[in-house]
C-alpha positions in Angstrom: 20.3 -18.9 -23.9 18.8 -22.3 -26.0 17.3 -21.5 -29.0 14.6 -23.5 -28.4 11.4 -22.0 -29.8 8.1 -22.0 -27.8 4.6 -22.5 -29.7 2.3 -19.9 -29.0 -0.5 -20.2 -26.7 -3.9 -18.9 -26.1 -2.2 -16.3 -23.3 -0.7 -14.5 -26.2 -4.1 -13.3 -26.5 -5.1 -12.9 -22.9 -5.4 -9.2 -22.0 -5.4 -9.0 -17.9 -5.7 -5.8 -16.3 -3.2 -3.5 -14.8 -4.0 -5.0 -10.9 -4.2 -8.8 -12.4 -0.6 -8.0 -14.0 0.7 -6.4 -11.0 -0.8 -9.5 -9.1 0.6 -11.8 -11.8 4.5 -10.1 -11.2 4.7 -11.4 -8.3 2.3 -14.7 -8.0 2.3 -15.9 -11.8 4.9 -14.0 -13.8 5.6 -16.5 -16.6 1.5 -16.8 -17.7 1.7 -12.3 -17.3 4.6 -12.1 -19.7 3.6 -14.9 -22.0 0.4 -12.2 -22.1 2.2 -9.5 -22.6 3.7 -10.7 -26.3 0.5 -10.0 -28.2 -0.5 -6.8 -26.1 2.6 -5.2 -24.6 0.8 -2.5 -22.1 3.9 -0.9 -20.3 2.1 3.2 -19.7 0.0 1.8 -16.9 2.8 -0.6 -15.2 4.8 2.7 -15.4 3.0 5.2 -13.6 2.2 2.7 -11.3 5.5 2.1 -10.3 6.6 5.9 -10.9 3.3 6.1 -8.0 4.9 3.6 -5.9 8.4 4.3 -5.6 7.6 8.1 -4.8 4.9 7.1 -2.3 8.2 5.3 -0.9 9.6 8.6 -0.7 6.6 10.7 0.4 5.6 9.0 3.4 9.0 8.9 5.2 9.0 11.5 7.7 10.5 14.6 6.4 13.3 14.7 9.3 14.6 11.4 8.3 15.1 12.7 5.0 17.0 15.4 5.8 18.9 13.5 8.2 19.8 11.2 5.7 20.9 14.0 3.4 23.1 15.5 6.0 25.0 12.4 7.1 25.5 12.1 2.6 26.4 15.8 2.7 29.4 15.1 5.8 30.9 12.0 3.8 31.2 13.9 0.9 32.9 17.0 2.8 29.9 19.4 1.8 27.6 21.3 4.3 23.9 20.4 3.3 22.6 23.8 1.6 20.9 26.2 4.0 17.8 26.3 2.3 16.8 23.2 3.4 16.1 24.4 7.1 14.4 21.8 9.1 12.7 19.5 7.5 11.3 21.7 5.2 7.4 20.8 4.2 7.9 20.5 0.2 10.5 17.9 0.7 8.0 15.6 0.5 7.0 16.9 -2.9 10.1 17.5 -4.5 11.4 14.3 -3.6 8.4 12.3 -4.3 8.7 14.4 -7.8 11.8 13.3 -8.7 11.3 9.9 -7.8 8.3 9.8 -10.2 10.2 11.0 -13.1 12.9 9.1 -12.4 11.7 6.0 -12.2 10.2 6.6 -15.8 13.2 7.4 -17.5 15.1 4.6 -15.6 12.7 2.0 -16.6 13.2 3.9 -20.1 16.7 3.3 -20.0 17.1 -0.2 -18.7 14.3 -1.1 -21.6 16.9 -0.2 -23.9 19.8 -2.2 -22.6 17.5 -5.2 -22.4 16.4 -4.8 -26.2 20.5 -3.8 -27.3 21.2 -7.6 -25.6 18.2 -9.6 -26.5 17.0 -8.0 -30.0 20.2 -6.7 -31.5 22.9 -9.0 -30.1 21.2 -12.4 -29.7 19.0 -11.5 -32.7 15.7 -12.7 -30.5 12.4 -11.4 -31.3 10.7 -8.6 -29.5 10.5 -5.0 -29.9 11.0 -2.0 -27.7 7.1 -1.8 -26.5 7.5 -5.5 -25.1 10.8 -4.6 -23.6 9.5 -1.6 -22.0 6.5 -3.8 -20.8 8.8 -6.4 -19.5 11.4 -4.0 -17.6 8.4 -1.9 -16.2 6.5 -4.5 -14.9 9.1 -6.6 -13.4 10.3 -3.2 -11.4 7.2 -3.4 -9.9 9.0 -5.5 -7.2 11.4 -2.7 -6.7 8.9 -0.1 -6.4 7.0 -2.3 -4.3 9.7 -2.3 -1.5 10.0 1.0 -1.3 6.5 0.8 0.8 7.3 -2.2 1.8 10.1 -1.3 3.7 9.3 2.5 5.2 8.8 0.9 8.9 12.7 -0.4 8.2 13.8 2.6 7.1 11.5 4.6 9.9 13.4 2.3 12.8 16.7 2.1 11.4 16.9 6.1 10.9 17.9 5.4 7.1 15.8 6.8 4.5 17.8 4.2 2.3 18.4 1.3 4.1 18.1 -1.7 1.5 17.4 -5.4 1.9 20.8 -6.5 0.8 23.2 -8.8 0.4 25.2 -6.9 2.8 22.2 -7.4 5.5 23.3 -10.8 5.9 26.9 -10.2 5.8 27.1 -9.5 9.2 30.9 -11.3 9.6 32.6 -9.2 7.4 34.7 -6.4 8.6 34.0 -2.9 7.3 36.1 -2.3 3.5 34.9 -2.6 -0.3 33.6 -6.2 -0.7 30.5 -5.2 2.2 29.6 -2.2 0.6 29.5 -3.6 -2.2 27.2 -6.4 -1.1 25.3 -3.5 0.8 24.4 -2.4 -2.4 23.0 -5.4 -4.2 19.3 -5.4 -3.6 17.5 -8.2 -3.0 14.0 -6.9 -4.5 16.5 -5.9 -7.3 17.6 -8.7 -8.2 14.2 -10.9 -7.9 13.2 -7.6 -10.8 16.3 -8.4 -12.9 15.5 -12.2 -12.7 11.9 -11.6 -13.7 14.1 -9.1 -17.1 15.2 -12.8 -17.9 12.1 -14.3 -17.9 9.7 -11.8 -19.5 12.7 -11.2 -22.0 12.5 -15.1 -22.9 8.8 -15.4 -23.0 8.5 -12.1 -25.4 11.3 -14.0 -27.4 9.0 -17.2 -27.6 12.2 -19.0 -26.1 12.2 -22.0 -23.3 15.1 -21.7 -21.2 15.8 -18.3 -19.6 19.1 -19.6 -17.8 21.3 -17.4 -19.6 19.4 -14.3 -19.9 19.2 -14.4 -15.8 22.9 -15.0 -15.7 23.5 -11.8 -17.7 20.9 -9.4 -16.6 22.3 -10.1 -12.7 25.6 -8.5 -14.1 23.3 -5.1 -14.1 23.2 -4.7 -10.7 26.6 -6.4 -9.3 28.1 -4.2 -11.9 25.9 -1.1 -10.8 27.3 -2.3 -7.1 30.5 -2.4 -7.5 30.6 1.3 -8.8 29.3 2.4 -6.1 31.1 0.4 -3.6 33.9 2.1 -5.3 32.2 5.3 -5.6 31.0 5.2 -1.5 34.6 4.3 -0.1 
């Protein structure tokens, strides 16, 4: 990435709220992360995408889930538990649950990574608050889609049917290379590619070319495995 330094601006003290930054992911995101360096909220961004992705969850209908779960259970040679049942009414909750505290320790996660590249190896400014902000606020998109894409999911009869690369590769036979594009999200790498960008802007830096080139290795990489890990 160029190590051409930007001048600050008078964003670095603009303070938008939570709906104006989750407008501002997807409409403005460079002017939201520039405003992000002096004030780096990440709790509200965080819930609200913990909210989103288990409302993703939560409004499937519960058979699909479970049907999902069984087809999982056959390809990995294991029956699906008997306490299940039929559809069980707290599947909602448990799933919705986990997806919640998931997400959080996730975004938690991938927060890390971003500061071990940008902060500690490319010696860029930034600490782990502003990365947090960054990673949870550019997931937004991801959690996003997970609403976004219930009627998909409801008419394909796949609780976790992605948009993919995959989607597209219609003229490829079965075999690793198409499950591996099958898992390389779309809204997951428009989140990674906004990584780059929030993770320049926090770092006061102009170009954000090579950031994006390495934070897309996150989820090829993540991809691959399980291409490899499905077959």
């Amino acid at each position: 990435m160029s190590a051409e330094i930007e001048e600050p601006t008078e964003l670095e003290v603009f303070r938008p709220g939570l709906f104006n930054r989750y407008v501002g992911v997807f409409f403005s995101p460079d002017l939201m992360f520039q405003g992000l360096r002096s004030r780096p909220h990440w709790a509200g961004a965080l819930v609200l995408g913990g909210l989103l992705s288990a409302a993703g969850i939560m409004l499937l209908p519960p058979d699909l889930m479970l049907a999902t779960m069984r087809e999982q259970a056959m390809a990995s040679g294991q029956p699906l538990p008997s306490f299940f049942g039929d559809a069980p009414w707290w599947l909602r909750l448990v799933f919705g649950a986990g997806a919640f505290v998931g997400w959080s320790i996730i975004s938690a996660i991938f927060a890390g990574l971003v500061m071990l590249f940008f902060a500690i190896l490319l010696g860029h400014e930034g600490t782990y608050r502003q990365y947090l902000a960054v990673v949870a606020h550019a997931h937004l998109v991801v959690a996003t889609s997970t609403v976004l894409l219930i009627p998909v999911r409801i008419a394909g009869e796949d609780a976790q049917l992605l948009l993919s690369l995959g989607s597209f590769a219609v003229f490829l036979e079965p075999g690793y290379l198409l499950r591996l594009l099958g898992f390389v999200d779309l809204f997951g790498l428009w989140a990674w590619l906004l990584v780059a960008l929030g993770a320049a802007r926090i770092g006061r830096k102009k170009s954000w070319t090579f950031g994006a080139v390495v934070m897309l290795m996150i989820p090829v990489t993540m991809a691959a495995l399980l291409g490899i890990l499905g077959g």
